[in-house]
mmCIF entry with sequence, helices, sheets and N, C-alpha, C, O atoms, coordinates in Angstrom:
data_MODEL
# 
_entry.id   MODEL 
# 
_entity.id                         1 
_entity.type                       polymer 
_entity.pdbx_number_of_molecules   1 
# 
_entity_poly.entity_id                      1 
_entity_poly.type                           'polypeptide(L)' 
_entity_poly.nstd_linkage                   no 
_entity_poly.nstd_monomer                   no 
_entity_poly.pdbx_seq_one_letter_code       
;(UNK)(UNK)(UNK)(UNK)(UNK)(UNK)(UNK)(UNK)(UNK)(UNK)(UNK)(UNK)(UNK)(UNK)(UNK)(UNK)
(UNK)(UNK)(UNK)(UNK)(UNK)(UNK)(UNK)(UNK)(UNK)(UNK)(UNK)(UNK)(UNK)(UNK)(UNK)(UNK)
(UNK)(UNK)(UNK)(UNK)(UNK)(UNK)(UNK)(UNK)(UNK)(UNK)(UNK)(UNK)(UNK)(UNK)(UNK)(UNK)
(UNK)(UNK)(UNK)
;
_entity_poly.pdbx_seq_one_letter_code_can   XXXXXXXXXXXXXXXXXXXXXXXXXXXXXXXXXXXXXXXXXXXXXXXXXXX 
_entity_poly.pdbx_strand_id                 A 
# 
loop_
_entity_poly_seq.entity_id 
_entity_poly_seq.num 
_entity_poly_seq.mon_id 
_entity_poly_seq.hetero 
1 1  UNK n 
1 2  UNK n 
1 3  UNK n 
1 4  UNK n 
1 5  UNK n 
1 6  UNK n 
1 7  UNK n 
1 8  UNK n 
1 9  UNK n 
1 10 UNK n 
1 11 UNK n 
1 12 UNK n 
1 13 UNK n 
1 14 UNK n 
1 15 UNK n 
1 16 UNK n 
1 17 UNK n 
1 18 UNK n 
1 19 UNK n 
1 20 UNK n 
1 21 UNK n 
1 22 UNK n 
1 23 UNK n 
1 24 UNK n 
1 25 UNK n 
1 26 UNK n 
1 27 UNK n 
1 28 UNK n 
1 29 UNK n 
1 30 UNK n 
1 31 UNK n 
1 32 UNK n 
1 33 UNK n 
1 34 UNK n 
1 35 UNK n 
1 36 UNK n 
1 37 UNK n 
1 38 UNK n 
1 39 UNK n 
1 40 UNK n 
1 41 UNK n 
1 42 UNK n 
1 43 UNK n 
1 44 UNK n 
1 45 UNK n 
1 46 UNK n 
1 47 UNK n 
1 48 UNK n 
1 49 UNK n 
1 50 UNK n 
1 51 UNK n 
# 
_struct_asym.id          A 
_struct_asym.entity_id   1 
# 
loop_
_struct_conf.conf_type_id 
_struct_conf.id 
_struct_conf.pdbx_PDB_helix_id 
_struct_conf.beg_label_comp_id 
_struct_conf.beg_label_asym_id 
_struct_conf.beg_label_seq_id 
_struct_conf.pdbx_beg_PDB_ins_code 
_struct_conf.end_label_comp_id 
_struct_conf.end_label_asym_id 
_struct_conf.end_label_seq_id 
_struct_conf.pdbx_end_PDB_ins_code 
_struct_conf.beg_auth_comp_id 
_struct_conf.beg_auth_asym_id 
_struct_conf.beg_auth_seq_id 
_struct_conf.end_auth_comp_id 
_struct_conf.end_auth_asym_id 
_struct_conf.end_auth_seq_id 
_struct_conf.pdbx_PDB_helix_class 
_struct_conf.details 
_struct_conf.pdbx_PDB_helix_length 
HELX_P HELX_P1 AA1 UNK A 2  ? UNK A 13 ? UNK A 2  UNK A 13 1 ? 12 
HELX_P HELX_P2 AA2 UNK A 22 ? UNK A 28 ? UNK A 22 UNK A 28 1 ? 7  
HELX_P HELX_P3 AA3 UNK A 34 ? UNK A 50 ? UNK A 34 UNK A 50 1 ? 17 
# 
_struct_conf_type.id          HELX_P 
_struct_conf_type.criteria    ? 
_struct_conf_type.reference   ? 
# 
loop_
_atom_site.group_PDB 
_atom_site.id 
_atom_site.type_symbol 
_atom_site.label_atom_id 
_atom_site.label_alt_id 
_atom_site.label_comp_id 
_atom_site.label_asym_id 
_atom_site.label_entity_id 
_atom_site.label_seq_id 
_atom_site.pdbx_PDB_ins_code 
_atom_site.Cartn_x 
_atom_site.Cartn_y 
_atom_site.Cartn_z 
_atom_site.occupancy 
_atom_site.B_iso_or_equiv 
_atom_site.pdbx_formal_charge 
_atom_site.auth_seq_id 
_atom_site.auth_comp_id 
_atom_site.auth_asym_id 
_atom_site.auth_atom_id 
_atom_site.pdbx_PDB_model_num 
ATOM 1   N N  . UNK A 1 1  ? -42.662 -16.601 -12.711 1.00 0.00 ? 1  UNK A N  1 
ATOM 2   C CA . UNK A 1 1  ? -41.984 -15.397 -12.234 1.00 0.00 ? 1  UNK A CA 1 
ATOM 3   C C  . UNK A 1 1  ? -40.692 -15.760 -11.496 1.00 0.00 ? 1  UNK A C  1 
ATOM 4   O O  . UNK A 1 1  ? -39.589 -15.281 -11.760 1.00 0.00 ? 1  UNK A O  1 
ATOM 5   N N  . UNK A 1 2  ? -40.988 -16.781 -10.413 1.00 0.00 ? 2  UNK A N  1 
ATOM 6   C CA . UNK A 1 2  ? -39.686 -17.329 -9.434  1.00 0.00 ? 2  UNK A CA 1 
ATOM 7   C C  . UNK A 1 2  ? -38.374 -17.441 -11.070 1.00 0.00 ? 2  UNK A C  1 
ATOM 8   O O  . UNK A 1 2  ? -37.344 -16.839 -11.371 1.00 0.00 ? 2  UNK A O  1 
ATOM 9   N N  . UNK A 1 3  ? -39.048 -18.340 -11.593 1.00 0.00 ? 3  UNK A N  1 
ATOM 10  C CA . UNK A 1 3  ? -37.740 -18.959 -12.820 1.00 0.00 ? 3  UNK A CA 1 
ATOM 11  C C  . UNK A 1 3  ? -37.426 -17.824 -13.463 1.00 0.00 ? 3  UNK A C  1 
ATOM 12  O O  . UNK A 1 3  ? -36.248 -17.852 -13.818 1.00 0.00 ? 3  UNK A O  1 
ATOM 13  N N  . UNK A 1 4  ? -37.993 -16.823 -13.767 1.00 0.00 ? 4  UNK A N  1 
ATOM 14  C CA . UNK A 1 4  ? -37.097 -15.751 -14.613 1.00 0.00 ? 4  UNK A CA 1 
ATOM 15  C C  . UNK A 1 4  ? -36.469 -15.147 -13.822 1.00 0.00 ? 4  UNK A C  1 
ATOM 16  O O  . UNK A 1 4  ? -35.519 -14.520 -14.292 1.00 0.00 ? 4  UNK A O  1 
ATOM 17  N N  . UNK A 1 5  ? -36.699 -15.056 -12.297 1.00 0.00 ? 5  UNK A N  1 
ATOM 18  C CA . UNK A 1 5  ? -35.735 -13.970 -11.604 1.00 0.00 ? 5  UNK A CA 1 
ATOM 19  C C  . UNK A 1 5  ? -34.406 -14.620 -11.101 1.00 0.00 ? 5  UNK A C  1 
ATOM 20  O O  . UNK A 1 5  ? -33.368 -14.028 -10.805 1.00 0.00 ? 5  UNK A O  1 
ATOM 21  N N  . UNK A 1 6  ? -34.723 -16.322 -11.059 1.00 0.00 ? 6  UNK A N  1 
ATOM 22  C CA . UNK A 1 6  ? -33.038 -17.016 -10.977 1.00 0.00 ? 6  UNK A CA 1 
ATOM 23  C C  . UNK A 1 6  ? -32.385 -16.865 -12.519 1.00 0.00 ? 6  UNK A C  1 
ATOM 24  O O  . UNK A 1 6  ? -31.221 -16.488 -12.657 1.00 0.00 ? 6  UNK A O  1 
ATOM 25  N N  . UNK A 1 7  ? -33.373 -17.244 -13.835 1.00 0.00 ? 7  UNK A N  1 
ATOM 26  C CA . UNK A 1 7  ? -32.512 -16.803 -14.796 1.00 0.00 ? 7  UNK A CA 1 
ATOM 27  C C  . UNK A 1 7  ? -31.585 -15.355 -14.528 1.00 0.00 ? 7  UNK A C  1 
ATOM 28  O O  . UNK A 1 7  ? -30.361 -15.361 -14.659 1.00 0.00 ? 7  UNK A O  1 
ATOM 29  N N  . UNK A 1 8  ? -32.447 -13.990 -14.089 1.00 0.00 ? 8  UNK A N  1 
ATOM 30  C CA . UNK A 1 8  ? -32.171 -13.099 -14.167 1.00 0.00 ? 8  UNK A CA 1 
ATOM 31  C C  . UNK A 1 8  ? -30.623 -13.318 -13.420 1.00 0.00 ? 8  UNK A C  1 
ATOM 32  O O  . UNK A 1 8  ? -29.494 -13.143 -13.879 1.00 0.00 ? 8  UNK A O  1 
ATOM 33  N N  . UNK A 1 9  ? -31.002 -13.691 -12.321 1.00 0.00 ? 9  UNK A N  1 
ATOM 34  C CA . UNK A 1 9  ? -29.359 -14.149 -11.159 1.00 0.00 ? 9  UNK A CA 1 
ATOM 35  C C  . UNK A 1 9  ? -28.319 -14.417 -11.759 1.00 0.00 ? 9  UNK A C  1 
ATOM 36  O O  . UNK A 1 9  ? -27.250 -13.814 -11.660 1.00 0.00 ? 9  UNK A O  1 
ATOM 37  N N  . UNK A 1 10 ? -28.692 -15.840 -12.779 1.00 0.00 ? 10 UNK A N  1 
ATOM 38  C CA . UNK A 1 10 ? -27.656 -16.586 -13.698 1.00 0.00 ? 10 UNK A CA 1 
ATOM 39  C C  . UNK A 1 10 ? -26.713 -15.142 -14.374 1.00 0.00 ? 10 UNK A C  1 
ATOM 40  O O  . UNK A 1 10 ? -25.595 -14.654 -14.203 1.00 0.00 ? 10 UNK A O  1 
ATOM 41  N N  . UNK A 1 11 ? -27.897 -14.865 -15.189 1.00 0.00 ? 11 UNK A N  1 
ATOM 42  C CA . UNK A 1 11 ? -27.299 -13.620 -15.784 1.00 0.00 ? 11 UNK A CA 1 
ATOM 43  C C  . UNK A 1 11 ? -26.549 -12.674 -15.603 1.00 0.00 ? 11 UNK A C  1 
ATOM 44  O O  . UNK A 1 11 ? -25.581 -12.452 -16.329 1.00 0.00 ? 11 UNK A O  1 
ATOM 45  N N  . UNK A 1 12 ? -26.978 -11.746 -14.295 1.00 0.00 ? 12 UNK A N  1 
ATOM 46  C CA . UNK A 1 12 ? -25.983 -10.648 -13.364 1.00 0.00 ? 12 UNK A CA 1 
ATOM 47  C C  . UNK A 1 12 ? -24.788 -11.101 -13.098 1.00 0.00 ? 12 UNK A C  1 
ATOM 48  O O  . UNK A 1 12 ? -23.781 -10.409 -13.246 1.00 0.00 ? 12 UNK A O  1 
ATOM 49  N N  . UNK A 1 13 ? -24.774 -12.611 -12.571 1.00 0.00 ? 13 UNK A N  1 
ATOM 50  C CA . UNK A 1 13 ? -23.357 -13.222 -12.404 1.00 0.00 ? 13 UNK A CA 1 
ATOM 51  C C  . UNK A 1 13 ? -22.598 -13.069 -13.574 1.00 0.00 ? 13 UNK A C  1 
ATOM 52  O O  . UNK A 1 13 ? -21.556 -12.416 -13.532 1.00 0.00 ? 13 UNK A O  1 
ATOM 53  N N  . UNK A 1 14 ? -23.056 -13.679 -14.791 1.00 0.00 ? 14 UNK A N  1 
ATOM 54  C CA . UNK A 1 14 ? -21.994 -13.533 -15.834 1.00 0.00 ? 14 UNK A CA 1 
ATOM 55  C C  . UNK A 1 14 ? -21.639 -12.257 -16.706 1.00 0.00 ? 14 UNK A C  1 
ATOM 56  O O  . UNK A 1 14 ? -20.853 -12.028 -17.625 1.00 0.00 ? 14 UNK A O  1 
ATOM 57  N N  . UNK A 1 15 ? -22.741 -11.409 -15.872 1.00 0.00 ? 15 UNK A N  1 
ATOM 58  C CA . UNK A 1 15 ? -22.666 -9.739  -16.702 1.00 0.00 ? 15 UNK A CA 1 
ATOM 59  C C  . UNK A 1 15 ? -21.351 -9.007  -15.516 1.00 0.00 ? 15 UNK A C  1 
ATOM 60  O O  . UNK A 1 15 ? -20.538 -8.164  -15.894 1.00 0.00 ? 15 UNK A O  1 
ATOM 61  N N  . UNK A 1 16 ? -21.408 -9.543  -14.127 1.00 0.00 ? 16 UNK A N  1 
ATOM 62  C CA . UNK A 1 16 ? -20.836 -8.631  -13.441 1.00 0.00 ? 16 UNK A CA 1 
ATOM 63  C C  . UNK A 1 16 ? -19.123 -9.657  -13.629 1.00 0.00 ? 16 UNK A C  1 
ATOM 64  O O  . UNK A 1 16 ? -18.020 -9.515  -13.101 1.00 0.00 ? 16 UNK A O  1 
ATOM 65  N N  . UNK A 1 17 ? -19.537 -10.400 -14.385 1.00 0.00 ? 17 UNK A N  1 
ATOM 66  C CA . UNK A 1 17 ? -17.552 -10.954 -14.814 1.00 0.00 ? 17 UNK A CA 1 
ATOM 67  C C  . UNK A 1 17 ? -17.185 -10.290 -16.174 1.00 0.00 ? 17 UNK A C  1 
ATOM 68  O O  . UNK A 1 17 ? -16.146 -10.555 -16.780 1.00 0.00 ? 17 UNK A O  1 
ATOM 69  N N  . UNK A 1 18 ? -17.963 -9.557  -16.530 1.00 0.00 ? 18 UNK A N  1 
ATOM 70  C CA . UNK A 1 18 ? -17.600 -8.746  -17.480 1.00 0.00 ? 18 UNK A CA 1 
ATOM 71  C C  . UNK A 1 18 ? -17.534 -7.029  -17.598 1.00 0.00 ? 18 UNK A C  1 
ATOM 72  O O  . UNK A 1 18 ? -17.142 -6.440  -18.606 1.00 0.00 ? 18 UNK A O  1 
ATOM 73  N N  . UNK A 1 19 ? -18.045 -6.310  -16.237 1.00 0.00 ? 19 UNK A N  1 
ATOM 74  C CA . UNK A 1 19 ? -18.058 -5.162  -16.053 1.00 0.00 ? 19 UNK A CA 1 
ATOM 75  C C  . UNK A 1 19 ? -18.928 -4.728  -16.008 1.00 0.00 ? 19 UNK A C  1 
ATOM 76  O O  . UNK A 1 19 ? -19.951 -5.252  -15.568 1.00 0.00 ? 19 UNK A O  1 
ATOM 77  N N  . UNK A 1 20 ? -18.759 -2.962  -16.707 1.00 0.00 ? 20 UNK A N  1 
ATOM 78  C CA . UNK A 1 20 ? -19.850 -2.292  -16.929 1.00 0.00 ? 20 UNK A CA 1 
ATOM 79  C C  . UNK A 1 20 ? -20.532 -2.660  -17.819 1.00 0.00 ? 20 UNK A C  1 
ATOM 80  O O  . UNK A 1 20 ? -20.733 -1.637  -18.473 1.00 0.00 ? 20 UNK A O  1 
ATOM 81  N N  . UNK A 1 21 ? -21.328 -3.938  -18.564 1.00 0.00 ? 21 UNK A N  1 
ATOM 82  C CA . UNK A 1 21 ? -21.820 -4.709  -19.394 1.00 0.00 ? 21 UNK A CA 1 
ATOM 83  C C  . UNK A 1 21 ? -22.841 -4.484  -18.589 1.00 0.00 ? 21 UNK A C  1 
ATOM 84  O O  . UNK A 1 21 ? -23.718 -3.667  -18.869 1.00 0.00 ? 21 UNK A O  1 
ATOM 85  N N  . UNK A 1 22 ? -22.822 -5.582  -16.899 1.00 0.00 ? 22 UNK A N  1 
ATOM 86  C CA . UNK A 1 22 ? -23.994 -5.192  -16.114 1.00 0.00 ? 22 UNK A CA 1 
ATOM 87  C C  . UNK A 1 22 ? -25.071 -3.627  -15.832 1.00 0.00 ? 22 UNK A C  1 
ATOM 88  O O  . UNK A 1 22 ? -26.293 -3.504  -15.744 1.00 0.00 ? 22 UNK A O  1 
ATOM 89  N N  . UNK A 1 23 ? -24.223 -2.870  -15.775 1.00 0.00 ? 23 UNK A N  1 
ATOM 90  C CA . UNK A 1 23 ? -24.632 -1.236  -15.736 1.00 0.00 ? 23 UNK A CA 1 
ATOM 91  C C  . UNK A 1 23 ? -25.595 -1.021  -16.753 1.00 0.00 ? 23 UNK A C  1 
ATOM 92  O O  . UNK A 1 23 ? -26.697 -0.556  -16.462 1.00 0.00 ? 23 UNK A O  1 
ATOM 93  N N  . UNK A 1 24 ? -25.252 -1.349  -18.059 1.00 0.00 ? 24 UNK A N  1 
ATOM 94  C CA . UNK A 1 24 ? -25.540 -0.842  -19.190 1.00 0.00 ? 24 UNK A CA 1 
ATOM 95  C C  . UNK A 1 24 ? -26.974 -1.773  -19.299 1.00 0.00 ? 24 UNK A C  1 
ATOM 96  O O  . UNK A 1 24 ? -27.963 -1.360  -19.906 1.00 0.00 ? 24 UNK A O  1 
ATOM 97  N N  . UNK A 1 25 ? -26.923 -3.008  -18.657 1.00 0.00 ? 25 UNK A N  1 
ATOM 98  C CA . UNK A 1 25 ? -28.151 -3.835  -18.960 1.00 0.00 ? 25 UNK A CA 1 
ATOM 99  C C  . UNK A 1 25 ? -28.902 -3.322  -17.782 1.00 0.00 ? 25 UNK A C  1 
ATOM 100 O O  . UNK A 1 25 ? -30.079 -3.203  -18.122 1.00 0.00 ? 25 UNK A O  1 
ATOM 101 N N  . UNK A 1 26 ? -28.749 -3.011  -16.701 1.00 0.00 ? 26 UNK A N  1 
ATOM 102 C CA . UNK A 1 26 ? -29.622 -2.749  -15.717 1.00 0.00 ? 26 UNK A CA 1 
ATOM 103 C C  . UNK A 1 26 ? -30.193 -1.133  -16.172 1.00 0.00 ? 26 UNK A C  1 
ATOM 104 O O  . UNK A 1 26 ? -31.408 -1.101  -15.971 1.00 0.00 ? 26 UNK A O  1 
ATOM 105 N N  . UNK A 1 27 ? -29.641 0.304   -16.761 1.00 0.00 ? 27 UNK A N  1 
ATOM 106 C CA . UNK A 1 27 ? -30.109 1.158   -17.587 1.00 0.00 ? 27 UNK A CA 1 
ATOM 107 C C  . UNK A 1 27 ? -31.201 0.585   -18.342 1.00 0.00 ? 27 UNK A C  1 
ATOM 108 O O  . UNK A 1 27 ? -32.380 0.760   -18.032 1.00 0.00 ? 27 UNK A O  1 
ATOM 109 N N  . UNK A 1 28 ? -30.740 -0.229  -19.523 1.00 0.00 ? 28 UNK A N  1 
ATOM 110 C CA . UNK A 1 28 ? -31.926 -0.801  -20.387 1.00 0.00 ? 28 UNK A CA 1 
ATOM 111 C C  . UNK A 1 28 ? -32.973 -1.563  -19.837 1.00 0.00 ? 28 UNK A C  1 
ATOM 112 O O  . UNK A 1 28 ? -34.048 -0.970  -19.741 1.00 0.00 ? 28 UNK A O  1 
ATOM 113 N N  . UNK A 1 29 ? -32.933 -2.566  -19.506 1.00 0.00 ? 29 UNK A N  1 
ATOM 114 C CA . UNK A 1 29 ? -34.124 -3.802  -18.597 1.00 0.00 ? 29 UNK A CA 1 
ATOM 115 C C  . UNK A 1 29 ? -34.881 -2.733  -17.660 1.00 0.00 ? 29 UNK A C  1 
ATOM 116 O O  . UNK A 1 29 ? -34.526 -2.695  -16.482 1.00 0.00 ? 29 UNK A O  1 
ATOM 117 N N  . UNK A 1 30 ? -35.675 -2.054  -17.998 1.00 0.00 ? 30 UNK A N  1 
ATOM 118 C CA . UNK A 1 30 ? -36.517 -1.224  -16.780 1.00 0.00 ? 30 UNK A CA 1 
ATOM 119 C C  . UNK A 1 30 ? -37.667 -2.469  -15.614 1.00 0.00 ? 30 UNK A C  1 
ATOM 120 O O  . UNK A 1 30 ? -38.566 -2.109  -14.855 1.00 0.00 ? 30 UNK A O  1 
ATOM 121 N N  . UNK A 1 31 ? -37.427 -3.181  -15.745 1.00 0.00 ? 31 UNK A N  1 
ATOM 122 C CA . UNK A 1 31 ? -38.452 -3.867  -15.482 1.00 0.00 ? 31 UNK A CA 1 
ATOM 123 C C  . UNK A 1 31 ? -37.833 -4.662  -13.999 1.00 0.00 ? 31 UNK A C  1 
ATOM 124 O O  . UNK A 1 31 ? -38.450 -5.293  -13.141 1.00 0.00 ? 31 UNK A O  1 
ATOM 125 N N  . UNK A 1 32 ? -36.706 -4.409  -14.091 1.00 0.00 ? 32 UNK A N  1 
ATOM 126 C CA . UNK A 1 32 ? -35.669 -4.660  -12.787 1.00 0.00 ? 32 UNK A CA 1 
ATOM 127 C C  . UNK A 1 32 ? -36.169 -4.023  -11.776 1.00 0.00 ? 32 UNK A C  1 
ATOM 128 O O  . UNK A 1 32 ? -36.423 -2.863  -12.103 1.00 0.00 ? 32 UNK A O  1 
ATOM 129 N N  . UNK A 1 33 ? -36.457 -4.278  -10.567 1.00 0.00 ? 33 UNK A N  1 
ATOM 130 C CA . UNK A 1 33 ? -36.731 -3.462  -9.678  1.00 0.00 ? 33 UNK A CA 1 
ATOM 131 C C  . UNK A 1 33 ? -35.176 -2.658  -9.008  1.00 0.00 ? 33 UNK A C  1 
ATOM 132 O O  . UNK A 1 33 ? -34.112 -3.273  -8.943  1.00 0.00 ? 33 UNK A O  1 
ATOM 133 N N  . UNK A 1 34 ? -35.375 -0.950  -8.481  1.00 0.00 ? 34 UNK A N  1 
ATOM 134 C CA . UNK A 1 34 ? -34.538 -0.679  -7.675  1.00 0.00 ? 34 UNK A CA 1 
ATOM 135 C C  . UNK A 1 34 ? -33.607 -1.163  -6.588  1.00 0.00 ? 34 UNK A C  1 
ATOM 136 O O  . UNK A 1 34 ? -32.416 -1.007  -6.320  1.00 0.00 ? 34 UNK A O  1 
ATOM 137 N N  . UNK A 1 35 ? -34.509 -1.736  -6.134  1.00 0.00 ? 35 UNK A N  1 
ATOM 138 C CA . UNK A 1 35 ? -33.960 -2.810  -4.837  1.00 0.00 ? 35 UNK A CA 1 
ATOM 139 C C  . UNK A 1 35 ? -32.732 -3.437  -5.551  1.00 0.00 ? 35 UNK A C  1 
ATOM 140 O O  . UNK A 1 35 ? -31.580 -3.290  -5.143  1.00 0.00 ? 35 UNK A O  1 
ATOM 141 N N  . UNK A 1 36 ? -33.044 -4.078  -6.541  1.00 0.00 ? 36 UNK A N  1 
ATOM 142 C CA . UNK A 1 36 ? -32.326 -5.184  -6.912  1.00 0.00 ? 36 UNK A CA 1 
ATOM 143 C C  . UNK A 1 36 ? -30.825 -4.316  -7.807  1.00 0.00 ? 36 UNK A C  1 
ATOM 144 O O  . UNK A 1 36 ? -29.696 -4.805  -7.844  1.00 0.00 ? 36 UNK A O  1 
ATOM 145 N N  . UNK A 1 37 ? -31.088 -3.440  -8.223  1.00 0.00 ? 37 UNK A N  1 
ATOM 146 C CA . UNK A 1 37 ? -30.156 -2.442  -8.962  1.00 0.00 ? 37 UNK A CA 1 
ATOM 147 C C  . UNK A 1 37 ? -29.378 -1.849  -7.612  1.00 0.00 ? 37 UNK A C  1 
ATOM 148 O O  . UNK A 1 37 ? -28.251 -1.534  -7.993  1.00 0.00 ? 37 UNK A O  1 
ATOM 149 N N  . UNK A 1 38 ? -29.471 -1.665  -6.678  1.00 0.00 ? 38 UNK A N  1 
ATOM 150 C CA . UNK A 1 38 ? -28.985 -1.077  -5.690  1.00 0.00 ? 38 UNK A CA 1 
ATOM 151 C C  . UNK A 1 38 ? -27.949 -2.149  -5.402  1.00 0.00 ? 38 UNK A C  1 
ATOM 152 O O  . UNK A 1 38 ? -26.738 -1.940  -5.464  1.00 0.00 ? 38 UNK A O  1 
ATOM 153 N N  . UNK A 1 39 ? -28.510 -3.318  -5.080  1.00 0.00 ? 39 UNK A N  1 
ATOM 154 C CA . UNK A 1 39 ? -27.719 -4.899  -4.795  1.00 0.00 ? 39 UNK A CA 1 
ATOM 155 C C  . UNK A 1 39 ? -26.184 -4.755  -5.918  1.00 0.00 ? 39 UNK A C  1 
ATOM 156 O O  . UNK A 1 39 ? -25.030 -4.530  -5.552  1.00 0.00 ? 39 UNK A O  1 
ATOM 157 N N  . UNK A 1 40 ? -26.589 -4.931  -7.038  1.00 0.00 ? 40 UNK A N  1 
ATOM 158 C CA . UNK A 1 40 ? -25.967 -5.110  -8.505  1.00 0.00 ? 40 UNK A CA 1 
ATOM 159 C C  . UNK A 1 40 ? -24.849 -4.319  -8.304  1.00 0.00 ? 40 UNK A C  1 
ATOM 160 O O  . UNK A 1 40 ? -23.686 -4.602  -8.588  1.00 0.00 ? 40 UNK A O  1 
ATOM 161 N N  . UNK A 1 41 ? -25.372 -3.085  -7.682  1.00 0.00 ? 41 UNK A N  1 
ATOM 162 C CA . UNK A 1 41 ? -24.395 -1.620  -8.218  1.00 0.00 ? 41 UNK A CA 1 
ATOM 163 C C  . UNK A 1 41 ? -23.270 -1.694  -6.441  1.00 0.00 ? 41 UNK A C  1 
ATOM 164 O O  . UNK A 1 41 ? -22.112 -1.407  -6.141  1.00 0.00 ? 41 UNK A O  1 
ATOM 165 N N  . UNK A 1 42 ? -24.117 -2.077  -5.930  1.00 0.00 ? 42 UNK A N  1 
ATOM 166 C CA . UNK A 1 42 ? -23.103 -2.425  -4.724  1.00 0.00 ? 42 UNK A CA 1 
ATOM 167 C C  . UNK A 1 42 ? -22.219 -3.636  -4.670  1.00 0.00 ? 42 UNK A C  1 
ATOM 168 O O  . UNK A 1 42 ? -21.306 -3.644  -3.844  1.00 0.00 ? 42 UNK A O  1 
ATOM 169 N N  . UNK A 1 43 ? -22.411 -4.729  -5.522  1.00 0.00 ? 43 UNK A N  1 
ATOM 170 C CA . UNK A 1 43 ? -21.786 -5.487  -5.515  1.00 0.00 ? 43 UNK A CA 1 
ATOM 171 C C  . UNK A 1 43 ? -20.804 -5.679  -6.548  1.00 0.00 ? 43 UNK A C  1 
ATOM 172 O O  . UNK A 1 43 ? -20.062 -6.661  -6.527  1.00 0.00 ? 43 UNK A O  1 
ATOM 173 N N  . UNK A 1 44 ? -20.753 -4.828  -7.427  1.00 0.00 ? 44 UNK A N  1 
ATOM 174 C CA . UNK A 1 44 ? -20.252 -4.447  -8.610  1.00 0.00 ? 44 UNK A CA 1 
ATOM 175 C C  . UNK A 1 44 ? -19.145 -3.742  -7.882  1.00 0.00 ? 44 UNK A C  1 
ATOM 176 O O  . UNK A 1 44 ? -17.985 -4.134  -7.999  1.00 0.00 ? 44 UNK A O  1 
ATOM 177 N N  . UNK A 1 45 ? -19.445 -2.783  -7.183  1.00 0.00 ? 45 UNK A N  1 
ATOM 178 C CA . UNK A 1 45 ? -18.102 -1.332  -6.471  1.00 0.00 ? 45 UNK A CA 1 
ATOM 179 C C  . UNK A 1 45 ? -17.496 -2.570  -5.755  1.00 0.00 ? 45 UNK A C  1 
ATOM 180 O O  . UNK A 1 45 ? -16.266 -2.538  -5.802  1.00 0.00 ? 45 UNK A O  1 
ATOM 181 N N  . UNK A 1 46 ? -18.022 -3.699  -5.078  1.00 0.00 ? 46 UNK A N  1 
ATOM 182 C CA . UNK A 1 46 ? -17.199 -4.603  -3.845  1.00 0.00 ? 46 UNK A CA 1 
ATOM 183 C C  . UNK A 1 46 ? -16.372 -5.232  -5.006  1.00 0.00 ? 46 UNK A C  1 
ATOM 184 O O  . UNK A 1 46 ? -15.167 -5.263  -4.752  1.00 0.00 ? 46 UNK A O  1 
ATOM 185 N N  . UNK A 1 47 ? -16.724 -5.735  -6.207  1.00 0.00 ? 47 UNK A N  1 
ATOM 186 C CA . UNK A 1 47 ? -16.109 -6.396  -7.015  1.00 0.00 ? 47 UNK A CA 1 
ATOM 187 C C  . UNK A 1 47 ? -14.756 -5.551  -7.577  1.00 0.00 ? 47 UNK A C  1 
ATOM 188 O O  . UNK A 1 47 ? -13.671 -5.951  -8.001  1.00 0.00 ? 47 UNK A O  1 
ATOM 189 N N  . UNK A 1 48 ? -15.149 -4.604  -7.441  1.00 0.00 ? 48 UNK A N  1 
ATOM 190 C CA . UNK A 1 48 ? -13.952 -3.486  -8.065  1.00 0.00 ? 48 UNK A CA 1 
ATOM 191 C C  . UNK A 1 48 ? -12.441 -3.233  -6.737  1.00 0.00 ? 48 UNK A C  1 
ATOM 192 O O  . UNK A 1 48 ? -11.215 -3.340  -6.761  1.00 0.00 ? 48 UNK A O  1 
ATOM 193 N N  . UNK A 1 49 ? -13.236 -2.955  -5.985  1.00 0.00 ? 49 UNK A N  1 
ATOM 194 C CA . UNK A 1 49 ? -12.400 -2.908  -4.704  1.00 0.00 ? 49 UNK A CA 1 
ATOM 195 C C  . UNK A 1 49 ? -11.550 -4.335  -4.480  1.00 0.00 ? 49 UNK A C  1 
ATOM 196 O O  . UNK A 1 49 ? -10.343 -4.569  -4.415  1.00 0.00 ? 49 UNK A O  1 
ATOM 197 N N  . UNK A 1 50 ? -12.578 -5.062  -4.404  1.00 0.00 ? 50 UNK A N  1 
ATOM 198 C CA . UNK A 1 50 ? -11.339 -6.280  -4.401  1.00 0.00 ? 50 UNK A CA 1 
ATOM 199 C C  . UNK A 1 50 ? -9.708  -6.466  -5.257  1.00 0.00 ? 50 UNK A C  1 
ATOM 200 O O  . UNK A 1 50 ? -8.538  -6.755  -5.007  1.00 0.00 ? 50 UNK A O  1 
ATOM 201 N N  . UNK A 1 51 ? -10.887 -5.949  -6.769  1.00 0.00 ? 51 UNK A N  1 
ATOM 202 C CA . UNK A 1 51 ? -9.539  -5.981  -7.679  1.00 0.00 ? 51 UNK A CA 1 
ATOM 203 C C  . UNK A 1 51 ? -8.764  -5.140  -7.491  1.00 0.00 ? 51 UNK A C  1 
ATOM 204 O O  . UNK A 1 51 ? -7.721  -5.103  -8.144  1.00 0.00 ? 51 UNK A O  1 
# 
């Protein structure tokens, strides 16, 4: 369980250098917990703001 949720990490990182790619996978993957979609979607708007 630990190893799929750092895969999962690996992943968000290279989904959130590509946009709303991340959005669209966190919609589909139900298996994501809220918590963690809340994180994603907030760090996604900080990522935007920066730019």
């Amino acid at each position: 369980m630990a190893s799929s949720k750092i895969a999962l990490g690996f992943q968000l990182i290279s989904t959130m250098k590509s946009g709303h790619l991340g959005i669209i996978l966190l919609g589909k993957s139900r298996s994501i917990n809220t918590e963690i979609q809340r994180i994603l979607v907030s760090l996604i708007v900080s990522l935007r703001c920066v730019q």
